[in-house]
MARNUKOL-139538 format. One record per residue: residue number from 1; residue in one letter; x, y, z of N, C-alpha, C, CB in turn. Coordinates in nm, 3 decimals. Glycine has a CB too. Example, Ala and Ser with C-alpha at 12.3 -4.5 7.8 and 13.67 -1.06 7.14 Angstrom:
# MARNUKOL-139538
> num:residuo:nu:nv:nw:cau:cav:caw:cu:cv:cw:cbu:cbv:cbw
> 1:A:1.319:-0.569:0.780:1.230:-0.450:0.780:1.320:-0.330:0.780:1.131:-0.447:0.905
> 2:S:1.285:-0.225:0.708:1.367:-0.106:0.714:1.290:0.003:0.787:1.408:-0.060:0.572
END
This chain:
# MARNUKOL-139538
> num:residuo:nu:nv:nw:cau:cav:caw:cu:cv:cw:cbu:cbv:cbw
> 1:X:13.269:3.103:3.120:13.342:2.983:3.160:13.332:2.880:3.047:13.285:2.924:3.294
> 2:X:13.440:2.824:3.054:13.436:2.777:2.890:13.471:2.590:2.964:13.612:2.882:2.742
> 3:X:13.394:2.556:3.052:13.405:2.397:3.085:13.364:2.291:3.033:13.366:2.369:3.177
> 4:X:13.228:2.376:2.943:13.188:2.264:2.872:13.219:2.337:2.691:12.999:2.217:2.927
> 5:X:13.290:2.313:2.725:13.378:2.327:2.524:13.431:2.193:2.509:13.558:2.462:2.491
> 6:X:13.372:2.146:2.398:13.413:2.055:2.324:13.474:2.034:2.181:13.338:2.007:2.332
> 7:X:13.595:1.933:2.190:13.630:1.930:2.057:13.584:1.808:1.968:13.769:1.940:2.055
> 8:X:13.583:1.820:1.877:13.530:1.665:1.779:13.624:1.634:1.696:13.392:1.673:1.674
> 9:X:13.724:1.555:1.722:13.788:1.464:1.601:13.811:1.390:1.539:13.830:1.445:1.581
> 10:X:13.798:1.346:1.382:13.820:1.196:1.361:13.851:1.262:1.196:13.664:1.056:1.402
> 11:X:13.834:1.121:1.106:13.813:1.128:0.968:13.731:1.145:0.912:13.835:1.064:0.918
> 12:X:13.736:1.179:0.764:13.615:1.181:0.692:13.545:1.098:0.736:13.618:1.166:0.568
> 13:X:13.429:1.136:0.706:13.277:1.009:0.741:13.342:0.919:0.902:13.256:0.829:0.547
> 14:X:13.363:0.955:0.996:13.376:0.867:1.093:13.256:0.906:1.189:13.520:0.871:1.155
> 15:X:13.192:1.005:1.176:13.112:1.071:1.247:13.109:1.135:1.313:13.069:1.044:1.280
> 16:X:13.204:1.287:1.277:13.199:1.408:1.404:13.073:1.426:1.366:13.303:1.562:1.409
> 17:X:13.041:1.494:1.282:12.874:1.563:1.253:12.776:1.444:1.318:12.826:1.587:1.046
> 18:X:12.771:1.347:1.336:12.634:1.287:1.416:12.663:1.334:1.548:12.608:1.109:1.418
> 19:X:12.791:1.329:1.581:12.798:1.341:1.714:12.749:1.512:1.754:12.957:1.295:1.758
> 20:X:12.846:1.553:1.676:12.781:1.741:1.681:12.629:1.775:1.660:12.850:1.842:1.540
> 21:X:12.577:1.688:1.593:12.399:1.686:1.582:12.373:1.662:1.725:12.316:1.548:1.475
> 22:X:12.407:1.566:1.758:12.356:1.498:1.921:12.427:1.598:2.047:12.434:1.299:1.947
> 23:X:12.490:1.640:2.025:12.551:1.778:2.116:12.397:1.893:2.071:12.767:1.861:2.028
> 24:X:12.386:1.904:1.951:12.294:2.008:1.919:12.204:1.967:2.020:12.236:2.018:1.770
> 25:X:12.182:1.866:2.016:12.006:1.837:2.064:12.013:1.821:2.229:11.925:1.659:1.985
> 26:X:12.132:1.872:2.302:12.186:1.871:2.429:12.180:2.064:2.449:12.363:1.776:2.429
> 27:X:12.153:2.120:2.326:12.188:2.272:2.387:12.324:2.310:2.339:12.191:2.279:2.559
> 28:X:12.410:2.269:2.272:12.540:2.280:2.204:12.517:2.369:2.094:12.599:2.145:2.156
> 29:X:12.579:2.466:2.083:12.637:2.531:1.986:12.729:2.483:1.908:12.678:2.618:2.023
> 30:X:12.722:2.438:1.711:12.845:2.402:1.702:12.940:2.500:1.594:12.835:2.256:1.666
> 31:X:13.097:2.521:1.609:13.141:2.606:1.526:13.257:2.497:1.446:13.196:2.750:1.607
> 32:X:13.233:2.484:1.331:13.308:2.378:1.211:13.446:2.514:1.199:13.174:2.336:1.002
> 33:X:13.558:2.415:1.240:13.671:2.537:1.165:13.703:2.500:1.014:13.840:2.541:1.250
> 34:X:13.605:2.396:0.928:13.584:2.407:0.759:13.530:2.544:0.774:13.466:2.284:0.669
> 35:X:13.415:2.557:0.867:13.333:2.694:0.809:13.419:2.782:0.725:13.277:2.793:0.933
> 36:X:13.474:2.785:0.812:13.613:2.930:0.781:13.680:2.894:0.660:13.764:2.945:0.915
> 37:X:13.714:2.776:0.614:13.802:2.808:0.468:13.605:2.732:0.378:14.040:2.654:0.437
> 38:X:13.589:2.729:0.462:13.462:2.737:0.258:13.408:2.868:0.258:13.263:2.606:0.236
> 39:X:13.419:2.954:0.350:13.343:3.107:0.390:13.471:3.201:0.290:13.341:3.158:0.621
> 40:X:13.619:3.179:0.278:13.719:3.226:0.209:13.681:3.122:0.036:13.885:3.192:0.312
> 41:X:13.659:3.035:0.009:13.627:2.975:-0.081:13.525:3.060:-0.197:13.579:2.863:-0.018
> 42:X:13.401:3.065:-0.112:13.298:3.151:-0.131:13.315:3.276:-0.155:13.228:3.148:-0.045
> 43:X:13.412:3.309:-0.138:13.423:3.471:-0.147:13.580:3.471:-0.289:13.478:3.562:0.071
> 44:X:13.592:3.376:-0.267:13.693:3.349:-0.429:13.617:3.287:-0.498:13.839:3.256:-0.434
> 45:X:13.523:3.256:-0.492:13.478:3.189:-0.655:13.505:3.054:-0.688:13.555:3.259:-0.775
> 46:X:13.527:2.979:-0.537:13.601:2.865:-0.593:13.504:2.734:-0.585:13.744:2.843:-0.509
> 47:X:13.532:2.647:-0.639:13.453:2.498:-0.571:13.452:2.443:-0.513:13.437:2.417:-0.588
> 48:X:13.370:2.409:-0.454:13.343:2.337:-0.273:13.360:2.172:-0.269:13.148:2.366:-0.206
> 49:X:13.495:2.096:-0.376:13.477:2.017:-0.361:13.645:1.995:-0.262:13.418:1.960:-0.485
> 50:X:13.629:1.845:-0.163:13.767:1.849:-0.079:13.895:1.890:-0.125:13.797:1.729:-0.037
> 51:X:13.923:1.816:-0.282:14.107:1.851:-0.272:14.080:2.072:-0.281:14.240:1.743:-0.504
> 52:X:13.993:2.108:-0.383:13.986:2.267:-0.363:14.016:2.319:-0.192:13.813:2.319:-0.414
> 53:X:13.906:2.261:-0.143:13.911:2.295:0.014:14.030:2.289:0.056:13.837:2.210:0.105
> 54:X:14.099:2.171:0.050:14.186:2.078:0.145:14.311:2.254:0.124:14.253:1.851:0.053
> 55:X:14.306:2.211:-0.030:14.433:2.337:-0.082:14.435:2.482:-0.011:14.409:2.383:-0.255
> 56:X:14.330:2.523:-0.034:14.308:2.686:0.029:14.305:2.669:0.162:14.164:2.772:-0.012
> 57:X:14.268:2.554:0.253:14.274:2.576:0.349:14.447:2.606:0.422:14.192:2.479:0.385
> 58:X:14.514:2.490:0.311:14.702:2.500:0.378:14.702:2.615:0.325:14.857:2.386:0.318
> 59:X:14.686:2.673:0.216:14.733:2.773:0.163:14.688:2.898:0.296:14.667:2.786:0.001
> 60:X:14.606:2.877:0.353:14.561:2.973:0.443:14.645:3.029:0.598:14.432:2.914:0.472
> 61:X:14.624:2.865:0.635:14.778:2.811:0.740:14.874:2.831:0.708:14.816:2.682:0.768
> 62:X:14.939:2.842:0.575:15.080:2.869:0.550:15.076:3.059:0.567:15.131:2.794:0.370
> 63:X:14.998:3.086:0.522:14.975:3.299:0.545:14.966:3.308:0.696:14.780:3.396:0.466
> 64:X:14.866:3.223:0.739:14.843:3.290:0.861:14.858:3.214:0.990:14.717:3.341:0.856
> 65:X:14.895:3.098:1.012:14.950:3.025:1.079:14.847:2.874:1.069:14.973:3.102:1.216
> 66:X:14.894:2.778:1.148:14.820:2.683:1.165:14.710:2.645:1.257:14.885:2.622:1.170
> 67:X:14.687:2.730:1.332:14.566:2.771:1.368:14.528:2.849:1.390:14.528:2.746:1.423
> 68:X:14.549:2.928:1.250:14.425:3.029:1.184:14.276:2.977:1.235:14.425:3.021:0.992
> 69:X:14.242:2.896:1.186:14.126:2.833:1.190:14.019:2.812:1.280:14.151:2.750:1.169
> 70:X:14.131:2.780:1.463:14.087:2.824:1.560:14.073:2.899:1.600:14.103:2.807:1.608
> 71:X:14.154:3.020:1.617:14.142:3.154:1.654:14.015:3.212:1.635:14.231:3.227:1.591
> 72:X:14.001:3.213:1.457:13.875:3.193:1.408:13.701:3.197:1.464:13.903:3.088:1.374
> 73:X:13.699:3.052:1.514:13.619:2.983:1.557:13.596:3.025:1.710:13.659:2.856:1.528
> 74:X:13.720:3.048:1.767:13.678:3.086:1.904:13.658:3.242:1.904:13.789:3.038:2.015
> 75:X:13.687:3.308:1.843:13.647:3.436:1.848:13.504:3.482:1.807:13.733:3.499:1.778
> 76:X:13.446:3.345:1.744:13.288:3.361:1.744:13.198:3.308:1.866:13.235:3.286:1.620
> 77:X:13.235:3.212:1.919:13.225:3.158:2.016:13.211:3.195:2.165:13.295:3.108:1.997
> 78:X:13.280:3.308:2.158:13.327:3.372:2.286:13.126:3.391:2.349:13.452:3.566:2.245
> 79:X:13.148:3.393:2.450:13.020:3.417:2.520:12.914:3.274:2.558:12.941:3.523:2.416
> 80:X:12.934:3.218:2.455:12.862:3.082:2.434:12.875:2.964:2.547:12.918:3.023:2.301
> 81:X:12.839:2.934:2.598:12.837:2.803:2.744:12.900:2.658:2.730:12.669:2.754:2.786
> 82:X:12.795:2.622:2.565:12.772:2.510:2.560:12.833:2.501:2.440:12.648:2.469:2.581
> 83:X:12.954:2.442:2.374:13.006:2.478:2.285:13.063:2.345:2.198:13.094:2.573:2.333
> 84:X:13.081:2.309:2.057:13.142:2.167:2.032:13.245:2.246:1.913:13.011:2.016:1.968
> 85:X:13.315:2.199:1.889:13.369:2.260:1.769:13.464:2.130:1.661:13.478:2.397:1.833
> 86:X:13.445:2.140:1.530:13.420:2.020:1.457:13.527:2.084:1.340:13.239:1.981:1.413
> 87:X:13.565:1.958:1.248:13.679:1.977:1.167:13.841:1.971:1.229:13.653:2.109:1.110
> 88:X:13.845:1.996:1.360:13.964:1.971:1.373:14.091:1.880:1.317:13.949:1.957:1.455
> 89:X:14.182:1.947:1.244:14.310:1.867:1.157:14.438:1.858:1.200:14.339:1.923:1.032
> 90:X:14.447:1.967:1.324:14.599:1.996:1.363:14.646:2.022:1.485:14.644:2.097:1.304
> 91:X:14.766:1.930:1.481:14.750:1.955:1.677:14.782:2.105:1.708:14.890:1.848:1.790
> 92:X:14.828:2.204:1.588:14.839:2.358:1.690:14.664:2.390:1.666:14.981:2.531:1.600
> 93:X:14.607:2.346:1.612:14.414:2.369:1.617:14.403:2.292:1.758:14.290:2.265:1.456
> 94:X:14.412:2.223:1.802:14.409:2.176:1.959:14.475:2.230:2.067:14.450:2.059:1.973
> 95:X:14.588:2.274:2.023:14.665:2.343:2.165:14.608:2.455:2.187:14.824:2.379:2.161
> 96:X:14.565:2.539:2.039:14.511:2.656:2.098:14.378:2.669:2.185:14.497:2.734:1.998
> 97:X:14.297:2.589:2.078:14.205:2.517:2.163:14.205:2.517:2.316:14.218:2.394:2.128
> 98:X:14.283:2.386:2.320:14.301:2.337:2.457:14.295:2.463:2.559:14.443:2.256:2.468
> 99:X:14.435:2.561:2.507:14.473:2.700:2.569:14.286:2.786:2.613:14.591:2.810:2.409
> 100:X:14.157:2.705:2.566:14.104:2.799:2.605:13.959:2.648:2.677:14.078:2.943:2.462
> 101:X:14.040:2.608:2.748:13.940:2.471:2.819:13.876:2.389:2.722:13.806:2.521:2.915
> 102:X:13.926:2.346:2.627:13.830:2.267:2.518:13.865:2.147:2.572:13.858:2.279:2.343
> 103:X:13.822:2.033:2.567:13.854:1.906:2.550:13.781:1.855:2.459:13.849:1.838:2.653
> 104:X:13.852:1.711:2.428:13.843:1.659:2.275:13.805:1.505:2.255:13.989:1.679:2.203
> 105:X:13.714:1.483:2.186:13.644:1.382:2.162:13.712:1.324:2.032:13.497:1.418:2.155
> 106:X:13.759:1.197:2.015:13.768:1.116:1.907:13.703:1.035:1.817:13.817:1.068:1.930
> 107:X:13.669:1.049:1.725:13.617:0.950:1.671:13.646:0.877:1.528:13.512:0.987:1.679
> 108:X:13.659:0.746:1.602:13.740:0.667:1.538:13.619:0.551:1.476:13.865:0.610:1.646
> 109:X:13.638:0.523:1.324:13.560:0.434:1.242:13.664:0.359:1.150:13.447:0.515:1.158
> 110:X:13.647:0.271:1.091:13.720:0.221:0.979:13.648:0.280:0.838:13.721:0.052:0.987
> 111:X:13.781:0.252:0.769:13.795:0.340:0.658:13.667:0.298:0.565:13.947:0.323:0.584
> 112:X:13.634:0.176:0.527:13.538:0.108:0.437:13.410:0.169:0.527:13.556:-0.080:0.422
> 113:X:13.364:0.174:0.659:13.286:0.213:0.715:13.253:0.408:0.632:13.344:0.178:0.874
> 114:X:13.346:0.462:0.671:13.358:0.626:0.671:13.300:0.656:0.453:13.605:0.687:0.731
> 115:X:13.400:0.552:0.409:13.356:0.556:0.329:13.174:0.550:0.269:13.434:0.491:0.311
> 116:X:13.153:0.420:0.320:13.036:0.397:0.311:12.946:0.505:0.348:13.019:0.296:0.370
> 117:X:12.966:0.568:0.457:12.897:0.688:0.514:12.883:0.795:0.412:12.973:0.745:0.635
> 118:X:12.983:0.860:0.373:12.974:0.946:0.290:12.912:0.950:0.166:13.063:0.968:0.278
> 119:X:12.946:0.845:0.119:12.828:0.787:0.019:12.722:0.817:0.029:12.804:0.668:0.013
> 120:X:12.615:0.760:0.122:12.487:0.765:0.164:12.454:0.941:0.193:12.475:0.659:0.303
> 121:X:12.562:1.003:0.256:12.511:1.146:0.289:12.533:1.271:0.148:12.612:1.197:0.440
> 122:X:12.603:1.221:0.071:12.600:1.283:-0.038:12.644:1.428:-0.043:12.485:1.268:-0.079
> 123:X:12.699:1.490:0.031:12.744:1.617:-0.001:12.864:1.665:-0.084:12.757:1.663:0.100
> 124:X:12.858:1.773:-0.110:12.971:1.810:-0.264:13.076:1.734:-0.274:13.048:1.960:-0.275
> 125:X:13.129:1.748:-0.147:13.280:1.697:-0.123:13.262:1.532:-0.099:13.360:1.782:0.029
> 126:X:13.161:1.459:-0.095:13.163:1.310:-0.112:13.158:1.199:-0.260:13.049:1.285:-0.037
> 127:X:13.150:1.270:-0.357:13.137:1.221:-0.466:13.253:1.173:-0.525:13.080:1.298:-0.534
> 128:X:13.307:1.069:-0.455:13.447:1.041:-0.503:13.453:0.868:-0.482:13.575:1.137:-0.400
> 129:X:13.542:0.806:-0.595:13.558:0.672:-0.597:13.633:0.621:-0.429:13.657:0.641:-0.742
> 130:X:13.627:0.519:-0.386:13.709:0.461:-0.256:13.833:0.490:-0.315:13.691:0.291:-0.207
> 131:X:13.900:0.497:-0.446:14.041:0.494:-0.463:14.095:0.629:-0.377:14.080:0.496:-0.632
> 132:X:13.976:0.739:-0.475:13.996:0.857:-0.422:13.998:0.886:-0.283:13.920:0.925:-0.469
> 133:X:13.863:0.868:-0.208:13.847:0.837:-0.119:13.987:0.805:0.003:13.766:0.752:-0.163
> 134:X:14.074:0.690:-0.051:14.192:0.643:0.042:14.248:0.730:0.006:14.266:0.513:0.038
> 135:X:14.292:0.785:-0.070:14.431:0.909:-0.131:14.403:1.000:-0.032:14.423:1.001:-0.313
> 136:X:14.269:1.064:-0.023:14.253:1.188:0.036:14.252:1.157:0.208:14.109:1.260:-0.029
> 137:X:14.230:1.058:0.269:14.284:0.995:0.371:14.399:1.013:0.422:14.282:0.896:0.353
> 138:X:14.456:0.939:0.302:14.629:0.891:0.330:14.661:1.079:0.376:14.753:0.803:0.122
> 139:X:14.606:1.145:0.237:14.704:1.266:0.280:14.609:1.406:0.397:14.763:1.348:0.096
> 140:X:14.524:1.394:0.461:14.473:1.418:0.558:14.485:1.348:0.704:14.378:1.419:0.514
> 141:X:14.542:1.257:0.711:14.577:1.168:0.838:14.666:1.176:0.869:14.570:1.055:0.847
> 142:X:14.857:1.172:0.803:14.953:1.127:0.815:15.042:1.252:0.762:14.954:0.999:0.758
> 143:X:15.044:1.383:0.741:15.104:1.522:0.741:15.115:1.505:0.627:15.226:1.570:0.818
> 144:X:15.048:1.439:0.524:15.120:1.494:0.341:15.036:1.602:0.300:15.105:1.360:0.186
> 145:X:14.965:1.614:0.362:14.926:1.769:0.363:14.970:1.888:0.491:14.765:1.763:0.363
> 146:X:14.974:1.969:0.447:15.059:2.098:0.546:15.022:2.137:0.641:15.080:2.220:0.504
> 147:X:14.882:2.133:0.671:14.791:2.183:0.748:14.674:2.092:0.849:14.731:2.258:0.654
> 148:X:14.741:1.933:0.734:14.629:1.832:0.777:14.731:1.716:0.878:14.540:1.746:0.611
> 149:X:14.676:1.720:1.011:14.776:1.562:1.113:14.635:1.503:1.159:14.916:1.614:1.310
> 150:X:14.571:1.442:1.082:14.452:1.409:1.167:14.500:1.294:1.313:14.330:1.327:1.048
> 151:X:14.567:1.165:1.243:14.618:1.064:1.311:14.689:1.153:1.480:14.742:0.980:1.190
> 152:X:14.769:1.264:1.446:14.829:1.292:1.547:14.727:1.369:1.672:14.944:1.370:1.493
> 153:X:14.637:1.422:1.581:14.491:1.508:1.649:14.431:1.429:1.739:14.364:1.548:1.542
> 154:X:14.439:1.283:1.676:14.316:1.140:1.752:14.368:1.101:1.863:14.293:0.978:1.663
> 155:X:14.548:1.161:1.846:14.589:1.073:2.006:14.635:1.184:2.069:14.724:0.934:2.014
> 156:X:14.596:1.279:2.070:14.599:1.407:2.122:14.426:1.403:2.229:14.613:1.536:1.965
> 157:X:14.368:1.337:2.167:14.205:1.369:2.239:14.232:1.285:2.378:14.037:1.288:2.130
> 158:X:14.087:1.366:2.443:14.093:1.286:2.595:14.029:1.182:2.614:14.047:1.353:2.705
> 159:X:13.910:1.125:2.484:13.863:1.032:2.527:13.797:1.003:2.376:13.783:1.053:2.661
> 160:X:13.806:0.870:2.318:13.790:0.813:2.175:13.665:0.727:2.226:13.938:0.719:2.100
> 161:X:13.559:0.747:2.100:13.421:0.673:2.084:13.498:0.601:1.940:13.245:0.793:2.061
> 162:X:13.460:0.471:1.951:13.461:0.377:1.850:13.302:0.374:1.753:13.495:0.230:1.932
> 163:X:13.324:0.447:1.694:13.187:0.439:1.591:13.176:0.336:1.482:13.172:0.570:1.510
> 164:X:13.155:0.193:1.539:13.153:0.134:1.386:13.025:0.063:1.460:13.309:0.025:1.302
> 165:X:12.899:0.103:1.567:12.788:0.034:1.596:12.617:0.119:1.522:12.801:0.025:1.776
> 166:X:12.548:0.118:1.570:12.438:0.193:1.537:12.430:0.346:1.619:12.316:0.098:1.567
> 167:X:12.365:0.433:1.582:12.347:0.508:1.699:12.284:0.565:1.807:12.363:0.552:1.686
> 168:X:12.221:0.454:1.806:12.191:0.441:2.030:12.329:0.393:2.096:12.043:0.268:2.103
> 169:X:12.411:0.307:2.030:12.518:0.249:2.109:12.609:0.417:2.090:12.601:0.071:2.028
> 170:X:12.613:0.509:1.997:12.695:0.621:1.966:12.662:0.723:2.073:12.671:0.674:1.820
> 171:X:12.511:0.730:2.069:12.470:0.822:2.155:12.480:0.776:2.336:12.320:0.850:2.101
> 172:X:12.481:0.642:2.351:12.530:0.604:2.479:12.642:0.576:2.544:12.491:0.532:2.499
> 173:X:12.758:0.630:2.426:12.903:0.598:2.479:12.910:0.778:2.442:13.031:0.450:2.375
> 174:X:12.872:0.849:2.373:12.828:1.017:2.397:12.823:0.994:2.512:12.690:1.095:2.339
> 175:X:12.698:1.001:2.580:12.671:1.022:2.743:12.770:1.023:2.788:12.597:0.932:2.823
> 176:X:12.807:0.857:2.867:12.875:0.850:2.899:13.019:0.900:2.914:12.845:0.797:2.883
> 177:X:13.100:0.927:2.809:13.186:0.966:2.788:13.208:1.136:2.855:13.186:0.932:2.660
> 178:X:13.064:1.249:2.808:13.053:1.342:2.853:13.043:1.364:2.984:12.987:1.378:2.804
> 179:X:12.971:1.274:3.067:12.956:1.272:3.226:13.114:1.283:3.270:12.873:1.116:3.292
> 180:X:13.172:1.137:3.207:13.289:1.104:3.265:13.352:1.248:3.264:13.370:0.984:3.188
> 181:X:13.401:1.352:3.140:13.466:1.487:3.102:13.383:1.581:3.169:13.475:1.519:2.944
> 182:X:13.296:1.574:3.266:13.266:1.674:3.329:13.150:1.781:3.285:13.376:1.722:3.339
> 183:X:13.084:1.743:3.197:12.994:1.846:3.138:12.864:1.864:3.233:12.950:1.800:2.985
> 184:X:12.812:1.925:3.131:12.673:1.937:3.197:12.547:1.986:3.111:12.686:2.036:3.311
> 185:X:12.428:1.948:3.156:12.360:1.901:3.004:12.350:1.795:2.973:12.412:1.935:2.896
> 186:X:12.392:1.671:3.028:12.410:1.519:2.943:12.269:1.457:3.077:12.648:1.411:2.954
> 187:X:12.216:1.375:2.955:12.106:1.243:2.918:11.993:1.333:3.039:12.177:1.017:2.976
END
């Protein structure tokens, strides 16, 4: 029974991954549909930094549809109870989704915020000026990439956390939010 499947969406640095940490620590399993194009990355030889990613990943969606990615993800998944699944970019990555009881969490930060975040966490794909930073935004939010609708993903979800507080206020609009969607496992 797949009732408590969850989806996580937002922008860079807005904070799916804290939230998917705090699902962890609830008994959540989480499956990133990045996994899947840096796992094809890895096996080409390529570099793990975003525009590389961003590319192979459309390039992937354009071969194999646009949610390649999910299919993916839920076919590892299968069996699992307690489930979150993170990276989401596209509303056919949600319908299919959806098609298998997911519901979907938003998370929404401002841009100078997300930025700032990434900064501090330092991973491959964060080492980039704010100029950069907004470019890769602009074209991950708003379809100038092929594969990427984030904006359309956020109002696709069933219920948006505003992350621009600390996180006890993150982890208490979590709760909440999860009770309200029916889970089980929460606080």
């Amino acid at each position: 029974m797949t009732t408590n499947w969850f989806g996580v969406v937002g922008r860079n640095g807005s904070g799916k991954s804290t939230v998917c940490e705090y699902l962890v620590s609830k008994g959540y399993q989480v499956y990133s549909l990045s996994d899947v194009v840096r796992q094809y990355a890895t096996q080409a030889g390529l570099v793990h930094d975003r525009d590389t990613l961003t590319s192979l990943a459309n390039q992937l969606k354009t071969d194999h549809g646009t949610d390649f990615f999910a299919q993916s993800v839920v076919q590892s998944a299968k069996g699992q109870a307690l489930v979150v699944f993170d990276s989401i970019r596209h509303p056919s990555e949600i319908a299919y989704l959806r098609s298998h009881h997911v519901q979907f969490i938003g998370v929404e930060c401002s841009l100078k915020d997300c930025y700032d975040r990434i900064v501090r966490r330092g991973k491959t794909t964060d080492f980039v000026s704010f100029e950069d930073f907004k470019r890769q935004d602009e074209y991950e939010m708003n379809g100038n990439s092929f594969g990427q609708l984030i904006s359309e993903c956020l109002a696709l979800c069933d219920q948006t956390i505003h992350n621009n507080g600390d996180l006890r206020n993150l982890y208490d609009a979590l709760d909440d939010m999860l009770v309200d969607m029916g889970a089980s496992n929460v606080k």
